[in-house]
N, C-alpha and C positions, 0 to 999 in steps of 0.2 A: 132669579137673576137671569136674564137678556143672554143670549149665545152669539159669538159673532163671528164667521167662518166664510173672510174673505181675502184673497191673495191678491197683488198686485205682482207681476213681473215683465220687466222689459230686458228681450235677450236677441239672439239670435235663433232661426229654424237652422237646427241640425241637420236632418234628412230632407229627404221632399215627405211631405203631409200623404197619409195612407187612406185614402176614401175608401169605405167599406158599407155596406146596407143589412142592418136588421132583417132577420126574416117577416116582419111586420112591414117590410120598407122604410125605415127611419135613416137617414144618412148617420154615418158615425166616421170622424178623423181622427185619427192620431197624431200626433207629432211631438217632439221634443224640443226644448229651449235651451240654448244655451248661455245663463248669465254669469258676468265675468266682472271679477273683487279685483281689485287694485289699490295694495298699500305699500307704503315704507313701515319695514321693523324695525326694530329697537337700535339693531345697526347700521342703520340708512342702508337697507338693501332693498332694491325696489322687488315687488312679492305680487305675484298672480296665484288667483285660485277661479276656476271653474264651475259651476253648479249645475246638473242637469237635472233639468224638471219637464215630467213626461205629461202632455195637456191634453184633455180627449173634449172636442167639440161633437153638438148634436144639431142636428135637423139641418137646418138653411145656412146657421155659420158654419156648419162642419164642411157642406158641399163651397161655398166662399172662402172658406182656407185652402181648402183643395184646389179650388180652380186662382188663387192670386196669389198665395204665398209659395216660394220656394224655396230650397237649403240654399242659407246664408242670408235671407232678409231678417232685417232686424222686423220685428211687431212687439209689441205692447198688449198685455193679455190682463184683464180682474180676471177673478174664478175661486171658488171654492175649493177646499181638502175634500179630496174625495178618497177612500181606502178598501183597496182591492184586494180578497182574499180566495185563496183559490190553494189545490192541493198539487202537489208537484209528481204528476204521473211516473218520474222512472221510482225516485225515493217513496213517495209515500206521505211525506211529512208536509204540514202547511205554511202557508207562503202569504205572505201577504207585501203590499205594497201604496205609497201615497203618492196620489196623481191629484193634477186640478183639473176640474171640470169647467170649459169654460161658458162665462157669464157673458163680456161684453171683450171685443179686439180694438185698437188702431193700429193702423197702417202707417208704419216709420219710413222715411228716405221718401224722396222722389220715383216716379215711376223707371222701369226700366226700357230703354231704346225700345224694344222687341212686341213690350208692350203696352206702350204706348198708346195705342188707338184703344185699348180698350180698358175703361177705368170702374175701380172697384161700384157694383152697384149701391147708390145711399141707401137701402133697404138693409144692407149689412148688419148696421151699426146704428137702425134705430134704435135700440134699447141699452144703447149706452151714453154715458156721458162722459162731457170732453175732460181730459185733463190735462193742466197746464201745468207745466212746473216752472217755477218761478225761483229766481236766485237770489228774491231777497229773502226768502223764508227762511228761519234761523236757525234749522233744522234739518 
């Protein structure tokens, strides 16, 4: 049976994005999403919940998060489960945690004033495809 090990999420950047370099030189980004549930419960009370999903980009998109995205722009990210294990140096005990590794971004909203003059390079996001979402879908 077929494995299929792919996220979509569209949120906000929490922080500003952490540009870092392998000691091999490979760019590596961090940054966190923040995507936000909105329903009415059983009592008509209207109900927010939060989700934070921690993304780690590699190579050319890691350095293009870094240099366009900043805390508070919304983006649109696919990506895989990715699961990070590691031992927690003061206890002892291990740790583990699930992050997405990203595949392919779009860039949500309009540009901002500031930056203006300079727009994301289309090399970003060759290797993604576009999605549209559509309100007549029934789902």
């Amino acid at each position: 049976m077929p494995n299929l090990n792919k996220v979509l999420l569209m949120g906000n950047i929490v922080r500003e994005p952490e540009l870092r370099y392998t000691p091999g030189g490979t760019a590596v980004c961090d940054f966190t999403l923040a995507i936000n549930h909105k329903w009415t419960d059983k009592d008509e009370q209207a109900r927010e919940e939060t989700t934070f999903a921690g993304v780690t980009a590699w190579d050319r998109k890691a350095e293009v998060v870094c240099e366009y995205c900043h805390k508070g722009d919304p983006l649109f990210v696919e990506g895989r489960l990715t699961q990070e294990n590691w031992e927690d140096k003061e206890t002892g005990k291990k740790r583990e945690k699930t992050k997405v590794t990203l595949v392919a971004m779009e860039f949500l909203g309009g540009r901002k004033e500031e930056s203006a003059q300079t727009a994301p390079p289309p090399a970003a996001n060759t290797e993604q495809e576009r999605y549209e979402i559509d309100d007549d879908i029934p789902f």
